[in-house]
VOBA-1610 file (N, C-alpha, C; in pm, whole numbers, padded with zeros to 5 digits, always signed):
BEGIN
Unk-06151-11278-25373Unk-06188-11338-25245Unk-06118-11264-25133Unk-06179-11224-25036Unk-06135-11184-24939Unk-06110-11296-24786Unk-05981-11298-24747Unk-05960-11392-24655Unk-05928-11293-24507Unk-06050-11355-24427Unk-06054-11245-24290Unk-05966-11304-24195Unk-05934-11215-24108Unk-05829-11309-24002Unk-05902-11350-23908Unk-05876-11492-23846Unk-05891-11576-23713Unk-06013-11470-23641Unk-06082-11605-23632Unk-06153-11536-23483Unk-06127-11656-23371Unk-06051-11601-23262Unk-06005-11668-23153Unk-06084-11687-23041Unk-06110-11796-23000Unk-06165-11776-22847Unk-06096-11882-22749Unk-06173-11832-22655Unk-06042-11958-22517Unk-06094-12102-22546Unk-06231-12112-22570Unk-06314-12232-22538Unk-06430-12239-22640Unk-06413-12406-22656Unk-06518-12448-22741Unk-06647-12443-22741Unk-06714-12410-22614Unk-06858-12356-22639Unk-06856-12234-22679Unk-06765-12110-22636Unk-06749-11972-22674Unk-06778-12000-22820Unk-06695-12048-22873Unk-06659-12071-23041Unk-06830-12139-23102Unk-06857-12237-23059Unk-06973-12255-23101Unk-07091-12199-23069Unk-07119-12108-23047Unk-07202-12027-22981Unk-07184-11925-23077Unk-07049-11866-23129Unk-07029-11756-23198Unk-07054-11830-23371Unk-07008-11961-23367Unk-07027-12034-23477Unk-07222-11975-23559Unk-07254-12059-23477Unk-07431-12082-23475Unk-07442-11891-23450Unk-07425-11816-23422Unk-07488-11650-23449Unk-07446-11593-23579Unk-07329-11635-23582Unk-07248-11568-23760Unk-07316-11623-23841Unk-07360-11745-23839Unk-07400-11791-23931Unk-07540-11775-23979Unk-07602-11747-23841Unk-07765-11685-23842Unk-07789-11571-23861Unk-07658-11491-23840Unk-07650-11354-23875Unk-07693-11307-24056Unk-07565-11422-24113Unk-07530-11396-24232Unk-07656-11495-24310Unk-07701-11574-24265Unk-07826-11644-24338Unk-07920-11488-24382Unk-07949-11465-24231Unk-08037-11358-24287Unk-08113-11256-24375Unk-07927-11254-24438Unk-07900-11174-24543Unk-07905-11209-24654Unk-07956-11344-24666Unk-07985-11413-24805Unk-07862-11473-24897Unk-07698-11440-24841Unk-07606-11473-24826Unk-07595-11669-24837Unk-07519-11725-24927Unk-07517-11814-24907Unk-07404-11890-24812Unk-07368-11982-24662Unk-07246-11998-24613Unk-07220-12182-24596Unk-07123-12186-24685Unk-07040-12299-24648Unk-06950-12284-24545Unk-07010-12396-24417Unk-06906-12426-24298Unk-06836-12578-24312Unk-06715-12565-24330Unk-06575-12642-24334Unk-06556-12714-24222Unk-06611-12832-24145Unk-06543-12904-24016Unk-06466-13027-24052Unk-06376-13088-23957Unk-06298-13147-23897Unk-06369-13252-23945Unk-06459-13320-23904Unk-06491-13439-23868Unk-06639-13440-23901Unk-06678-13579-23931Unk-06830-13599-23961Unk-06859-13591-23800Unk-06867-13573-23711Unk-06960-13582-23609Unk-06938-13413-23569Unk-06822-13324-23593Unk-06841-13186-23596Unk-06960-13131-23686Unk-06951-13207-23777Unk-07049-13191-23875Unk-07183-13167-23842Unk-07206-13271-23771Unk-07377-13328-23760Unk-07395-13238-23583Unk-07289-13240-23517Unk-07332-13137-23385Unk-07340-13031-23415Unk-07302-12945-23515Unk-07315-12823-23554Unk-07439-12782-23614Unk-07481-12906-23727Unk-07597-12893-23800Unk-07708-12885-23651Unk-07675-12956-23593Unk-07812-12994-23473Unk-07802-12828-23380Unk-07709-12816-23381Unk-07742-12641-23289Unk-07755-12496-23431Unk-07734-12532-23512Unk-07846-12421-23636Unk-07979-12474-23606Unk-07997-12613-23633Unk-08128-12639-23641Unk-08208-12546-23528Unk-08128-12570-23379Unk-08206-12567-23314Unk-08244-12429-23257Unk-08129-12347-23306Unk-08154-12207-23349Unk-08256-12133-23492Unk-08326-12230-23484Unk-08390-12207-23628Unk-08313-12173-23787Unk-08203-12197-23792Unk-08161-12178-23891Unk-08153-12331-23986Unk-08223-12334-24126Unk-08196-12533-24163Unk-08082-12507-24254Unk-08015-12631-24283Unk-07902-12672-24320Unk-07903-12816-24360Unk-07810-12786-24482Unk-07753-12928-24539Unk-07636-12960-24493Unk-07632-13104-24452Unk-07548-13162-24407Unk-07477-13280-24511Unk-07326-13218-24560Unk-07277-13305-24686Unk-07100-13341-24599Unk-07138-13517-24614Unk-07028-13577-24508Unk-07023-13725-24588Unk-06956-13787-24496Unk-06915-13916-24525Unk-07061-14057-24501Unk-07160-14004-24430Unk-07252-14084-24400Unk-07373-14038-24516Unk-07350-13922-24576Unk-07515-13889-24683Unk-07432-13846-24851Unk-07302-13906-24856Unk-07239-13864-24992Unk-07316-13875-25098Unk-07395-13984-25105Unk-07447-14014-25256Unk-07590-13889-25266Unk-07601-13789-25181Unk-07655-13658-25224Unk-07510-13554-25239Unk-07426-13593-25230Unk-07273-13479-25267Unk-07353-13384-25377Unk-07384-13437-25511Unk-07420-13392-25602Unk-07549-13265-25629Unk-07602-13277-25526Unk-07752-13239-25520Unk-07720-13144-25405Unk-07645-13169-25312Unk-07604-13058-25180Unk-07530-12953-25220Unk-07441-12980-25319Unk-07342-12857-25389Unk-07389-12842-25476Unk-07466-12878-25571Unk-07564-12793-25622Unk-07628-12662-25598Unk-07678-12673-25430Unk-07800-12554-25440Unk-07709-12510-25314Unk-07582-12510-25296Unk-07475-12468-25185Unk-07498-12325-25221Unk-07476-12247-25326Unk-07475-12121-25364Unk-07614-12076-25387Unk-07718-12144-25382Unk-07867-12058-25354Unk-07856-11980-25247Unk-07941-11807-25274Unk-07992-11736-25189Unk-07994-11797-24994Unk-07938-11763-24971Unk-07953-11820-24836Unk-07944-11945-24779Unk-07898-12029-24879Unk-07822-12175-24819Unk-07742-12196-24742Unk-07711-12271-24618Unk-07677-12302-24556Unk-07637-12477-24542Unk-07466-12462-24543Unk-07439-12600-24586Unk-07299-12648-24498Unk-07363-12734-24419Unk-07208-12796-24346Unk-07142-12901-24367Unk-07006-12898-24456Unk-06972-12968-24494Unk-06854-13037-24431Unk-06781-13153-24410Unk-06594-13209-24392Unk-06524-13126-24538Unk-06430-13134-24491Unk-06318-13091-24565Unk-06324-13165-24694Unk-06335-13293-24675Unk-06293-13405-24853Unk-06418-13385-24882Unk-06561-13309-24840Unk-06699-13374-24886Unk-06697-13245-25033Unk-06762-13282-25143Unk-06758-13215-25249Unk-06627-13157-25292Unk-06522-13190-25321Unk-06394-13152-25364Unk-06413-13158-25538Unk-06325-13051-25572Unk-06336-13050-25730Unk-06448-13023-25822Unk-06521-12977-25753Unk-06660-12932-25793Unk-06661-12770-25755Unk-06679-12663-25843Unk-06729-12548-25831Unk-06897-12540-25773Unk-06916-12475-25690Unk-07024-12396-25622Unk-07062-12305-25725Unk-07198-12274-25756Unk-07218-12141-25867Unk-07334-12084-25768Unk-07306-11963-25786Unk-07323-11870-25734Unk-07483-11826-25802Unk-07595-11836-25686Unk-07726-11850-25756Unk-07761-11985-25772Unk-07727-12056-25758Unk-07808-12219-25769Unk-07727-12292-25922Unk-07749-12410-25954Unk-07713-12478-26041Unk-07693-12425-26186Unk-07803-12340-26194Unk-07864-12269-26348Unk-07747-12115-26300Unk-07737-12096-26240Unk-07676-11913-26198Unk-07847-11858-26220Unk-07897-11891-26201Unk-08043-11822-26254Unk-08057-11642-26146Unk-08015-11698-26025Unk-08013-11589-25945Unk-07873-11548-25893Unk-07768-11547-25965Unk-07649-11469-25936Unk-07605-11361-25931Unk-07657-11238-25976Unk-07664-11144-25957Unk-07691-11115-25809Unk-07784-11196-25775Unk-07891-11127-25639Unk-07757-11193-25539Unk-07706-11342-25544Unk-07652-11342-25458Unk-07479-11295-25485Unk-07487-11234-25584Unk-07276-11157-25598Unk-07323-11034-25514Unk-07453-10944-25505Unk-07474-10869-25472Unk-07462-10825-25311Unk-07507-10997-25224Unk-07428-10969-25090Unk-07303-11014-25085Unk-07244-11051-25139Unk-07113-11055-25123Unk-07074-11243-25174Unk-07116-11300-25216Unk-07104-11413-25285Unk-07106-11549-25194Unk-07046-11631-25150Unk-07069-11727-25095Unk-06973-11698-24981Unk-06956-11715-24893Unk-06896-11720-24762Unk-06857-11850-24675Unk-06733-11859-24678Unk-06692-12000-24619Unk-06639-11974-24487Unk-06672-12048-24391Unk-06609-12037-24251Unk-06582-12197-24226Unk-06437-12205-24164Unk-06366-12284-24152Unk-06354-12302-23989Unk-06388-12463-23935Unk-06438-12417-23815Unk-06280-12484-23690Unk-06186-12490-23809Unk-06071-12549-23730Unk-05945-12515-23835Unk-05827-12525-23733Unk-05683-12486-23787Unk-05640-12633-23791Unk-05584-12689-23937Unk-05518-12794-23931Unk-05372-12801-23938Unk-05324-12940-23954Unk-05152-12966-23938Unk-05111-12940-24071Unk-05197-12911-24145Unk-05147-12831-24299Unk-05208-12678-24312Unk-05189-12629-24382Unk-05218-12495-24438Unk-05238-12550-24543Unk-05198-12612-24661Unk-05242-12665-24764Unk-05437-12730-24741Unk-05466-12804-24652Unk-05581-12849-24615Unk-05679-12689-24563Unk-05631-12600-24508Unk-05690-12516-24454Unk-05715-12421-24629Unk-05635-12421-24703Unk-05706-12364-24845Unk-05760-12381-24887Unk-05785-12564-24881Unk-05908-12626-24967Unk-06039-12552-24947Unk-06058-12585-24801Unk-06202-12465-24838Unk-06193-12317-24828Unk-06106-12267-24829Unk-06106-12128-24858Unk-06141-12158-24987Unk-06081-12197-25036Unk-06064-12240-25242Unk-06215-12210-25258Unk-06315-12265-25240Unk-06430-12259-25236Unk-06519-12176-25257Unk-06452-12065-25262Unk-06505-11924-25232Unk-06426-11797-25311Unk-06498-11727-25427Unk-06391-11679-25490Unk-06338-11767-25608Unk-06426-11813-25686Unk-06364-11917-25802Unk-06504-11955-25878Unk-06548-11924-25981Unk-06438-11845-26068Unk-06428-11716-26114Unk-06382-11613-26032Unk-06327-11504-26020Unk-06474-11426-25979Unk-06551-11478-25887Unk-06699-11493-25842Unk-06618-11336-25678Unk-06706-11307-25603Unk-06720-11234-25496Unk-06728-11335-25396Unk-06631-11337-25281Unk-06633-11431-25160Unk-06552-11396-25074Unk-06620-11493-24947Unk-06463-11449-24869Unk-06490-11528-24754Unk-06409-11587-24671Unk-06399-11675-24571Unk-06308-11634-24428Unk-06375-11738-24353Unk-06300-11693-24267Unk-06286-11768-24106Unk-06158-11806-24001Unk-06157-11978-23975Unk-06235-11851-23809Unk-06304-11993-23733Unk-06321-11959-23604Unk-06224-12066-23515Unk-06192-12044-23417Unk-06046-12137-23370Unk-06100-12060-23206Unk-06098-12196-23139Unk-05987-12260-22986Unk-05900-12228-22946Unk-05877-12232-22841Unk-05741-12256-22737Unk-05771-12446-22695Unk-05926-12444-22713Unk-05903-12623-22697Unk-05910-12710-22832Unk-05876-12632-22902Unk-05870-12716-23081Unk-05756-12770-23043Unk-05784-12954-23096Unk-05727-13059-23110Unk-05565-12994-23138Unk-05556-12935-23275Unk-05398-12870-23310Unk-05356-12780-23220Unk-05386-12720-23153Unk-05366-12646-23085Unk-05313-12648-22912Unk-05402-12759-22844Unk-05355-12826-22802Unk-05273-12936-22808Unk-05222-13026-22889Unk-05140-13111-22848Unk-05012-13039-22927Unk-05024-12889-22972Unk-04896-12867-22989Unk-04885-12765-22909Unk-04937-12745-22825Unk-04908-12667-22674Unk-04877-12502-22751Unk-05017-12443-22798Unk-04998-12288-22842Unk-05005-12256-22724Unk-05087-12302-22566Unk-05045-12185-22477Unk-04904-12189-22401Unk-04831-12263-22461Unk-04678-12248-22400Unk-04594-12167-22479Unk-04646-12122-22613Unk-04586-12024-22635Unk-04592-11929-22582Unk-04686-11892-22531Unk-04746-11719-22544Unk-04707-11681-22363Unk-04643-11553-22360Unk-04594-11623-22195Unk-04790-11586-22114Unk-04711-11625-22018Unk-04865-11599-21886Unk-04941-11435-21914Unk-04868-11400-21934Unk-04914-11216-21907Unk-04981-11178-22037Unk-04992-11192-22197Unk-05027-11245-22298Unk-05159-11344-22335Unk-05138-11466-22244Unk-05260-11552-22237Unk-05388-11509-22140Unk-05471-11538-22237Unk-05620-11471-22214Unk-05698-11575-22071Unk-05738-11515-22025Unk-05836-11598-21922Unk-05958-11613-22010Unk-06035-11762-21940Unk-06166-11817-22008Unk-06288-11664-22032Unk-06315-11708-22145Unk-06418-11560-22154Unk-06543-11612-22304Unk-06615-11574-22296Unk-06730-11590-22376Unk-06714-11544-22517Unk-06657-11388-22502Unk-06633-11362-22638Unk-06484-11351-22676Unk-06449-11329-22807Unk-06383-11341-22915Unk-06238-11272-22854Unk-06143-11331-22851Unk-05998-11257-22803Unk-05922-11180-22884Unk-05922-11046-22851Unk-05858-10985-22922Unk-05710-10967-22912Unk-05642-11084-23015Unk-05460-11055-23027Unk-05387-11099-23116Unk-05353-11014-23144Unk-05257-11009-23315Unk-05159-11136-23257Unk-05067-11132-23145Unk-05028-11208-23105Unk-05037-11380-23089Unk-05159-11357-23057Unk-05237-11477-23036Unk-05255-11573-23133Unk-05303-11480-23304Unk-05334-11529-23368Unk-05196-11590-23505Unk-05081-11512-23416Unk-04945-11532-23436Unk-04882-11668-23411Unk-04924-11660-23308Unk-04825-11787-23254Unk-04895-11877-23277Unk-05054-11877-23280Unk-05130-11984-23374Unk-05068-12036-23519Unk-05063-11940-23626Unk-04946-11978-23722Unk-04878-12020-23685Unk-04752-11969-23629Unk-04681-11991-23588Unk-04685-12189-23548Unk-04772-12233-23472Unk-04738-12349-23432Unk-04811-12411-23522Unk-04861-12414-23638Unk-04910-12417-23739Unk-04746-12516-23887Unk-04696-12377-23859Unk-04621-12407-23909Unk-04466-12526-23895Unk-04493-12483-23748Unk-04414-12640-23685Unk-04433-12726-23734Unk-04526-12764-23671Unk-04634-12913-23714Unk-04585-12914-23847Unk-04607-12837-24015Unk-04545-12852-24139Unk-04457-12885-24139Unk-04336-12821-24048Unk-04208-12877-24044Unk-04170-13023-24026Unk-04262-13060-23892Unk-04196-13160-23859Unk-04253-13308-23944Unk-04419-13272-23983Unk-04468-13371-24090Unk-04311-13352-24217Unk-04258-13206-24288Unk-04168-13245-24365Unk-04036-13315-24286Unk-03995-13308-24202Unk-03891-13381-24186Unk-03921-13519-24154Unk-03992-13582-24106Unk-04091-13723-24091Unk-04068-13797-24210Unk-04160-13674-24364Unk-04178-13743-24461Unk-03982-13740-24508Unk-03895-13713-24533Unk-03761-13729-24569Unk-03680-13798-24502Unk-03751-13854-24346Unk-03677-13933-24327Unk-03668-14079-24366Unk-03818-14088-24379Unk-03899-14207-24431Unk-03832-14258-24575Unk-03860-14120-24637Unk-03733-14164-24826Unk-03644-14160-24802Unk-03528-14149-24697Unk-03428-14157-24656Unk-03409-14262-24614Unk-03481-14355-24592Unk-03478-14526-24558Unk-03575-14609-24658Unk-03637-14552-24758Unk-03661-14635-24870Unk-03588-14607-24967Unk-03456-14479-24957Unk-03381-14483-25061Unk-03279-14668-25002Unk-03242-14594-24856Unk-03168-14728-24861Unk-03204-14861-24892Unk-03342-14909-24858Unk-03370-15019-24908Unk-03354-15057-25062Unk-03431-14934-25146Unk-03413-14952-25265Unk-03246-14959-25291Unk-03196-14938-25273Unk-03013-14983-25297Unk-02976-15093-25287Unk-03072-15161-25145Unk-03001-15286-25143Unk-03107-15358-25217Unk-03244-15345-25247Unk-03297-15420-25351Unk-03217-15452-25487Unk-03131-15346-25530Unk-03082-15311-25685Unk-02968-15396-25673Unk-02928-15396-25565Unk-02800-15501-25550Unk-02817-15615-25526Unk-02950-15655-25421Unk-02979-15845-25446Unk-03011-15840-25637Unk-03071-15750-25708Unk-03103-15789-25775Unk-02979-15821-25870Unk-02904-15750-25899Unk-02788-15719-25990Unk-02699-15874-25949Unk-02704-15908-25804Unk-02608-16013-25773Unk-02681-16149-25820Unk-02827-16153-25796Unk-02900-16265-25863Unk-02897-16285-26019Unk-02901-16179-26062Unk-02878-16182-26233Unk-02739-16280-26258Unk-02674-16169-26187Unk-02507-16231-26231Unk-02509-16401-26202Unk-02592-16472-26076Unk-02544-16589-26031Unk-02603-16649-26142Unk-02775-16620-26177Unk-02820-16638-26283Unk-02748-16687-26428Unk-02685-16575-26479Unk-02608-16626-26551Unk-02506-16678-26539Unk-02392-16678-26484Unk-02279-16837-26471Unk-02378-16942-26476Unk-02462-16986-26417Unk-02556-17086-26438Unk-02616-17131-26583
//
């Protein structure tokens, strides 16, 4: 599997605009592409601007699950096109060529299934899941995230206060080119990990204490228990 780096832009129509062409690009090619969103309603606005670019698409979310089965199924047919949430089809392999592999050859031949990930989350662990997707089992793939300056993570952990003024890009249509950029994106990426781990240790750090004093009402009730 090949994992491409970030494609950055200032703004969320930029990004969706580039979303809906990559993807009409790579349909073309008979290429099959799983897109990875945020949210069931990222979901269904995305599906509605392929549509309306002529490109069709399955839409596999929290409102049409009981087709999960039947959508990842034909996810890896010749030229499928499939927008999925992050939890929708988990633990299920994609085969490459449709259900049967009947046509896998034809599709390892453009390059196997292609996942684009249409947001950076407060894990990197969550951001593999659908990479995972692609490239398994030991199949031809490769993915790759499109990202904001107004993505939810991104903003409320203030990536443009890292980057000084002279560095930060003015609003622009296409794709920003900066190693930098896509740096300090990690970069605040990885905060956020931090501070979810120190959150979660502080939390067992006060159910250790409780559990202590549970062990001790309990130990002191036994004891009264017995003199009794």
């Amino acid at each position: 599997r090949t994992d491409d780096p970030d494609v950055v832009f200032t703004h969320h129509e930029a990004k969706r605009a580039a979303l809906v062409g990559e993807v009409a690009r790579v349909h073309a090619t008979g290429r099959p592409v799983l897109v990875g969103t945020a949210s069931v309603g990222e979901s269904e606005e995305l599906a509605a601007a392929l549509l309306a670019a002529g490109v069709d698409c399955q839409v596999l979310n929290a409102r049409n699950d009981e087709r999960e089965a039947a959508v990842v199924a034909r996810a890896g047919e010749p030229g499928a096109v499939t927008i999925s949430t992050n939890m929708a089809g988990r633990g299920t392999d994609i085969r490459l060529g449709g259900s049967d592999e009947s046509r896998r050859a034809e599709v390892a031949a453009t390059g196997g299934l292609y996942v684009i990930g249409t947001n950076r989350h407060a894990s990197l662990r969550i951001d593999q899941q659908p990479r995972g997707r692609a490239g398994r089992p030991g199949d031809p793939g490769s993915s790759r995230f499109f990202v904001s300056l107004e993505d939810p993570l991104l903003e409320r952990y203030g990536v443009e206060q890292l980057i000084s003024a002279r560095h930060l890009p003015s609003r622009q249509e296409g794709p920003v080119e900066s190693r930098l950029l896509r740096t300090e994106i990690a970069r605040a990426q990885r905060i956020v990990e931090d501070e979810g781990f120190q959150l979660r240790r502080t939390l067992f750090g006060y159910s250790e204490i409780v559990e202590k004093q549970r062990r001790a009402i309990q130990r002191w009730r036994a004891a009264v228990l017995e003199r009794t």
